[in-house]
C-alpha positions in Angstrom: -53.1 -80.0 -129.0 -54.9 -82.4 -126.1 -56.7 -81.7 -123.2 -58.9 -83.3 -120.8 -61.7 -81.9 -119.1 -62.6 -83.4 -115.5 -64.8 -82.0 -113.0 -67.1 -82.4 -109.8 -64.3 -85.6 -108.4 -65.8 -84.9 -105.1 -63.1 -86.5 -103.6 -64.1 -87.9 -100.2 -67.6 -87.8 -100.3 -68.9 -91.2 -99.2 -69.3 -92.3 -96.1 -70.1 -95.4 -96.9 -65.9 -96.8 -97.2 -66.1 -99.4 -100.5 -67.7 -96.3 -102.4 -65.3 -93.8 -100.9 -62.5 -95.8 -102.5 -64.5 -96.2 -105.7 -64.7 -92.6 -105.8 -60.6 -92.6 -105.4 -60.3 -95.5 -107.9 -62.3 -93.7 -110.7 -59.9 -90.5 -110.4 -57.1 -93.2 -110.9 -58.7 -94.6 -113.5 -59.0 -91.2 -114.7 -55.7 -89.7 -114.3 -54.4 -93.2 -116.0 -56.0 -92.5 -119.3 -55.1 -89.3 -119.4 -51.9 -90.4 -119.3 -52.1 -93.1 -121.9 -54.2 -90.2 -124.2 -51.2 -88.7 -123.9 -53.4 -85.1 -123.1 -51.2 -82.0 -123.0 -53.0 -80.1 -120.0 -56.1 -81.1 -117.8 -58.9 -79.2 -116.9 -60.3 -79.7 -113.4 -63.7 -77.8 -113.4 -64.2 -77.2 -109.6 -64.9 -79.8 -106.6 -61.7 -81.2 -106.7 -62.4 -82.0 -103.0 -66.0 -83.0 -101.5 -64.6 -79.9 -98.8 -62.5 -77.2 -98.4 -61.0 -79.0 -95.9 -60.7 -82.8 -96.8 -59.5 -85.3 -94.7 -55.7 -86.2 -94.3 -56.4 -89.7 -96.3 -57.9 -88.1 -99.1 -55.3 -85.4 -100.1 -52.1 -88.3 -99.5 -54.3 -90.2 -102.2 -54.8 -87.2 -104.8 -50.9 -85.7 -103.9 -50.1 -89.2 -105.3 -52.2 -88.9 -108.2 -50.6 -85.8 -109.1 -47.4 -86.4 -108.8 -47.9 -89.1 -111.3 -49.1 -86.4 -113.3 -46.4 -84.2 -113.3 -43.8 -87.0 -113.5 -45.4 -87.4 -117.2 -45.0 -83.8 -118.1 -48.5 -83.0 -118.1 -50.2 -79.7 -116.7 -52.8 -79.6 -114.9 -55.4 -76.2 -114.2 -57.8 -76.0 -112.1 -60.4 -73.8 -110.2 -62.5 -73.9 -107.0 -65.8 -75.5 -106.9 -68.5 -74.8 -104.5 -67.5 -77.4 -102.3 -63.8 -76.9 -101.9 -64.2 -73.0 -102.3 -63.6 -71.6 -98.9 -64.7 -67.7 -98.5 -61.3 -67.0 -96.7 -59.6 -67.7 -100.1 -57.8 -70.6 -98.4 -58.2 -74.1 -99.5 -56.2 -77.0 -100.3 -56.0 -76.2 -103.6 -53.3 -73.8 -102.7 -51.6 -76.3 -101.6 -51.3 -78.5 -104.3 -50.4 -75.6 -106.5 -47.4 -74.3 -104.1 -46.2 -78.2 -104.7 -46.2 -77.0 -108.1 -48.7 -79.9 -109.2 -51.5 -77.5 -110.6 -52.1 -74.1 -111.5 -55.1 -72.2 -109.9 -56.1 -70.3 -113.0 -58.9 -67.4 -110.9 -57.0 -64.7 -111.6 -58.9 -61.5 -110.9 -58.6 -57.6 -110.8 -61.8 -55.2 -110.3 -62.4 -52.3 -112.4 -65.5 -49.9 -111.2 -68.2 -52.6 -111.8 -66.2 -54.9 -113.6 -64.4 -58.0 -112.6 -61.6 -58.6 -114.9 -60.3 -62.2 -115.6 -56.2 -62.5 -116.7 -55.3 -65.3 -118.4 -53.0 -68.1 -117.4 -51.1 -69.0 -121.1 -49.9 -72.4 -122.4 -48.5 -72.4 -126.1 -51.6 -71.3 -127.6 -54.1 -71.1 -125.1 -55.4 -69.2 -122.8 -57.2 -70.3 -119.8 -59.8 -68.5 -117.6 -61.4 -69.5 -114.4 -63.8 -68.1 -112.2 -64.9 -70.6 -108.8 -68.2 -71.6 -107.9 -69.5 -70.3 -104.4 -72.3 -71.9 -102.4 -75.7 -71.0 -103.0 -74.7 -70.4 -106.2 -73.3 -67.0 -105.3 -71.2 -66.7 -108.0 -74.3 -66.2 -110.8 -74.4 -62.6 -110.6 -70.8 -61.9 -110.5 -70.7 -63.6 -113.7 -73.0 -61.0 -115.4 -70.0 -58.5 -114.6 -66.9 -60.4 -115.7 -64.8 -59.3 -118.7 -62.1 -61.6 -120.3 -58.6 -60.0 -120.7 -58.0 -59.2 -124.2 -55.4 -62.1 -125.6 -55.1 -62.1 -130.1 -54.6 -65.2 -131.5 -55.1 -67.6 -128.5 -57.9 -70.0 -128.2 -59.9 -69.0 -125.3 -60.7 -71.4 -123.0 -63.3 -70.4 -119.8 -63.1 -72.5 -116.9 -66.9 -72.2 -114.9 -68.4 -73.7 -111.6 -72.1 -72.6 -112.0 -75.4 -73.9 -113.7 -76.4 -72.5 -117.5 -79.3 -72.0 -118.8 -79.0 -74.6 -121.0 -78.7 -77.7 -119.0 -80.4 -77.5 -116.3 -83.3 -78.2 -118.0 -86.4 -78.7 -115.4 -84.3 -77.9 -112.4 -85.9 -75.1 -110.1 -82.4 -73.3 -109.6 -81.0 -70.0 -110.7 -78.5 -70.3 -113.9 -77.0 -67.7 -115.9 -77.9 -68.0 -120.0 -74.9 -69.0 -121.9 -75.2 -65.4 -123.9 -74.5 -63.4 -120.9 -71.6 -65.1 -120.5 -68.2 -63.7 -122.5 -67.3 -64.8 -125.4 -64.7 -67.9 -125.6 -63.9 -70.9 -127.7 -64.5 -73.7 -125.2 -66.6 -73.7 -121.7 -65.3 -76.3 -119.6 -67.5 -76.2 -116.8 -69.0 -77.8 -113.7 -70.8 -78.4 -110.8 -73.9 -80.0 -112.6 -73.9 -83.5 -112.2 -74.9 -84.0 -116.4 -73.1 -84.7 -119.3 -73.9 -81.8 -121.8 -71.8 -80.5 -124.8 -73.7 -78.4 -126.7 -71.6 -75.4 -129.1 -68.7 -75.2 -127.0 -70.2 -75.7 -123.5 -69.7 -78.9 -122.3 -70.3 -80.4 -118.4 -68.0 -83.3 -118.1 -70.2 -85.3 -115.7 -68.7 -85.9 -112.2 -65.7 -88.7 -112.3 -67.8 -90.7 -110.6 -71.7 -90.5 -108.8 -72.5 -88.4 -106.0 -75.2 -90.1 -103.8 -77.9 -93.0 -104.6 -79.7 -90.8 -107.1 -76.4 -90.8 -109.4 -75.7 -94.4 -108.8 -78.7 -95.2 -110.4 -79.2 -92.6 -113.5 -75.2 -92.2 -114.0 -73.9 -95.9 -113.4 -70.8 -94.4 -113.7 -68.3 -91.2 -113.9 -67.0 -89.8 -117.4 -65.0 -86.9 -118.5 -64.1 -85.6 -121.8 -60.7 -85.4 -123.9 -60.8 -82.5 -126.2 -58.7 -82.7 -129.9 -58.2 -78.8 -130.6 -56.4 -78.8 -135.0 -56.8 -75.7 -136.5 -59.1 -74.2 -133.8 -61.1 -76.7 -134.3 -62.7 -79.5 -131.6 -63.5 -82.9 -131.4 -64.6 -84.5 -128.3 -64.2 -87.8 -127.0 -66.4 -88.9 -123.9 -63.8 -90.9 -121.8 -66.6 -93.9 -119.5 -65.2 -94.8 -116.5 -67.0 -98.0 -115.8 -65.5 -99.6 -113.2 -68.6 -102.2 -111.7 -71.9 -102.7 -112.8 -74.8 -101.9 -111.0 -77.7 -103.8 -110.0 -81.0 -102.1 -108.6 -83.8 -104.0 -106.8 -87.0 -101.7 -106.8 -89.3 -102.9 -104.8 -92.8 -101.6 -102.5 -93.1 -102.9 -99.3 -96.6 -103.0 -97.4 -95.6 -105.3 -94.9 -93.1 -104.7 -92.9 -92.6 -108.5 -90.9 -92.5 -110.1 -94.2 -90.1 -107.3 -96.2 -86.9 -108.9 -94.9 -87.9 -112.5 -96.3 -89.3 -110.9 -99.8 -86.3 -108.9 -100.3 -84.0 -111.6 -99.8 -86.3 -114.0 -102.3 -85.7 -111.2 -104.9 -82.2 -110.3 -104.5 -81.6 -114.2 -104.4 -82.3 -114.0 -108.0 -79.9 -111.9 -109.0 -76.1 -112.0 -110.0 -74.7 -109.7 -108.1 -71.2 -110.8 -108.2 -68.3 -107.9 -107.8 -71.9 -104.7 -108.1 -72.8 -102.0 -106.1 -76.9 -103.4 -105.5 -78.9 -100.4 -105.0 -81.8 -101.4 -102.8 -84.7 -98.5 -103.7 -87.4 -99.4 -100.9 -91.1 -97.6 -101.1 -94.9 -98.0 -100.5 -97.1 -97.3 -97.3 -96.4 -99.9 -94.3 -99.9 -101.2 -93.3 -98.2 -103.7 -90.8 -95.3 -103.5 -89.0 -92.6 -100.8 -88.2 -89.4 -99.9 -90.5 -87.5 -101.2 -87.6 -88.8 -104.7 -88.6 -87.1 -104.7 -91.7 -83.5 -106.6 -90.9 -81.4 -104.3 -93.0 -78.3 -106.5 -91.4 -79.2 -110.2 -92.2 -79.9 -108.2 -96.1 -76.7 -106.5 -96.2 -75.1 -109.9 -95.0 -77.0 -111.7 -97.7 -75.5 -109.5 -100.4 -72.0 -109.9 -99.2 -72.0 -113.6 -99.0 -73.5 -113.2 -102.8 -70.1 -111.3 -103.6 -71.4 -107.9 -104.1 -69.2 -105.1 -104.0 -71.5 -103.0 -101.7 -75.3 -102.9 -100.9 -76.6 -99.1 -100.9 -80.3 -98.5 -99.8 -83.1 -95.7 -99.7 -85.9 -95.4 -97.7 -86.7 -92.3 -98.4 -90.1 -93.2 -100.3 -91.1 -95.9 -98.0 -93.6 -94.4 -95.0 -95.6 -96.1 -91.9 -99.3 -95.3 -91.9 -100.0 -92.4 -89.5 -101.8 -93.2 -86.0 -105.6 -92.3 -86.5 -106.5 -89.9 -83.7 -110.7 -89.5 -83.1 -110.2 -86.9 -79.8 -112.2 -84.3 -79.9 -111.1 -80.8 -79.4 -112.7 -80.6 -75.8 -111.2 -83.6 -74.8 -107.0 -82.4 -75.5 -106.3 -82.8 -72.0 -107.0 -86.8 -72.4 -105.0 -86.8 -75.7 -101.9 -88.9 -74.2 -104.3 -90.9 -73.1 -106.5 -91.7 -75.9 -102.8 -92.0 -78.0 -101.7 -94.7 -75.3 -105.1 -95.9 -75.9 -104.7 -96.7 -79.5 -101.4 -97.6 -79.5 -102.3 -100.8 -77.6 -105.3 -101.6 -79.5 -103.3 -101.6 -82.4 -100.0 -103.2 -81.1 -101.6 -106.1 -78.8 -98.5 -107.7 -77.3 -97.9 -108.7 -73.5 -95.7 -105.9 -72.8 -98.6 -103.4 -73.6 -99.9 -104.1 -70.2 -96.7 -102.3 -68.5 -97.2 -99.4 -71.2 -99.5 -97.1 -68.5 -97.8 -97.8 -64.9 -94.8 -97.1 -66.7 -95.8 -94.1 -67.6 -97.3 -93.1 -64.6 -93.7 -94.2 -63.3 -92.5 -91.0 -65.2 -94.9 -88.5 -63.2 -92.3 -89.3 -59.7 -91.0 -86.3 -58.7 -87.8 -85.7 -56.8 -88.2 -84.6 -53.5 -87.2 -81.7 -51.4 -83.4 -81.8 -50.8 -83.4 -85.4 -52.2 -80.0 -86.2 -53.6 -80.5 -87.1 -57.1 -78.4 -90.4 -56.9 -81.3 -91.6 -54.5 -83.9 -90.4 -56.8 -82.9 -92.3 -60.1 -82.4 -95.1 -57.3 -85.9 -95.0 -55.9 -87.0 -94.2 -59.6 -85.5 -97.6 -60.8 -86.8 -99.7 -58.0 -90.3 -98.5 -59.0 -89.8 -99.8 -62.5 -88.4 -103.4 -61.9 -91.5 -103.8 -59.4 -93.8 -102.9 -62.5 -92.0 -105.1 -65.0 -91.7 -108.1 -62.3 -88.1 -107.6 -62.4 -87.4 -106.4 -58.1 
């Protein structure tokens, strides 16, 4: 026997659209091979959906997927991920299952402090699933779960939840591997890694999540699984579907950033990639708003990039150095306004106080507020020459 293991598809995810429909292109992509591997079941390891609730677009795509799916005899199982668990116990996975497309396979009873898992059978196996919850809620209910007794079948366990073993440096909570019940093969989610280590195996999400995973990832994978005898092979299925190109780069300046990132992606092929533009440094001149993230994004587009996806996150402005002294806090606006113009010498500094001062009007007794903002505006066209 075949199977594939998928997980964390995240379907509906990006915002940004020419990602959102890579995201849907990959799951394709994936479903396709599947197909062609001619897999007797798939495995889909939680976070089917980005949501419990995903958006009308999105479920028309994967219902088509699916139905693909069945029309080639193959079955698929599946449980709830963090993301499209919902704590009613209503999500959309139900929904593809009552269309008979998949089977939900968290089957559960509770005995005194136990949490019993039954089995969902298929020839020789037996498939177990338990969802992941946020906040990773679902760790210490998985110190209480016991597997149904089933002789002779191989045991596959179907988790949502971080090990021990993979998370590696990760500051999160995880539940050792040994705590867990015993199986032949943990196909399991919800890290973003790809890990097989003695039967546990993260398939890595079909394809990445945010900029981070763009960059470190490149792409989505998932694993096909040979079970002869009981025992496994595994084949890592890549779902490369463009290339990526990154353009690391600290900016200091910010009136010149526009015309140096331009020079440097000018450089590069980036015909039919995702560019990842990874901005950081300290701005010593100039505001982030001086940066023309348009004319860029147009500049990648007429180069024939697929997309352009930036971060910012690193890159800072140099704070506004404040000498006030503590007795003097009731001039603070004024020694901020102060420096603000010493630093930013332009001609519309000198509008920058009577403006202000323009603020301090106050409406008058039984003034109609209509004839307030009136008067209000007529004072500020006089200051900036404009009555």
């Amino acid at each position: 026997m075949k199977f594939a293991h998928l997980g964390d598809c995240h379907l509906g995810s990006w915002r940004i659209p020419a990602l959102q429909e890579l995201n849907l292109e990959s799951f394709r992509k994936a479903f396709e091979l599947c197909i062609k591997e001619k897999v007797d079941f798939i495995l889909i390891a939680g976070d089917l959906f980005d949501s419990a609730y995903p958006p009308i677009e999105i479920l028309k795509e994967a219902f088509f997927e699916f139905k693909k799916l069945k029309e080639a005899g193959i079955k698929c199982f599946i449980i709830a991920g963090s993301h499209d668990y919902s704590a009613s116990g209503k999500t959309f996975l139900d929904v593809l299952e009552k269309a008979g497309f998949c089977t939900n396979v968290c089957r559960t009873e509770e005995r005194q402090d136990r949490i019993i898992l039954n089995p969902s059978l298929f020839e020789d196996f037996a498939i177990y699933g338990y969802p992941g919850k946020k906040s990773g809620m679902e760790i210490d209910e998985l110190r209480k779960i016991k597997l149904q007794e089933t002789p002779g079948f191989f045991k596959i366990f179907m988790l949502h939840t971080s090990i021990r073993g993979a998370i590696g440096s990760l500051p999160i909570d995880s539940i050792s591997e040994n705590e867990l019940p015993e199986a032949d093969y943990y196909a399991l989610g919800h890290l973003h890694v790809d890990y097989a280590e003695n039967k546990f195996v993260y398939s890595g999400p079909i394809f990445p999540n945010n900029f981070q995973e763009i960059e470190e990832l490149k792409y989505g994978t998932f694993y096909i699984v040979d079970v002869i005898s009981g025992k496994m092979s595994y084949k890592k299925m890549q779902l490369k579907l463009k290339e990526v190109e990154v353009l690391d780069l600290e900016i200091k300046n910010a009136l010149t950033a526009t015309e140096k990132i331009i020079s440097e992606l000018e450089k590069r092929n980036l015909k039919d990639k995702i560019v990842l533009l990874k901005l950081s440094g300290k701005l010593d001149k100039g505001k982030m708003s001086n940066i023309n993230f348009k004319e860029i994004e147009n500049f990648v587009k007429n180069k024939g990039a697929y997309t352009i996806v930036k971060s910012t996150s690193q890159l800072s402005a140099e704070e506004i150095k404040l000498e006030v002294e503590i007795s003097d806090m009731d001039k603070i606006e004024e020694s901020i306004i102060k420096n603000y113009i010493h630093d930013n010498p332009a001609d519309f500094t000198k509008f920058v106080n009577p403006l202000i001062n323009s603020m301090a009007m106050e409406k008058q007794d039984d003034e109609k507020s209509a004839v307030f903002e009136s008067r209000l505006f007529e004072e500020i066209k006089k200051i900036l020459n404009l009555a």
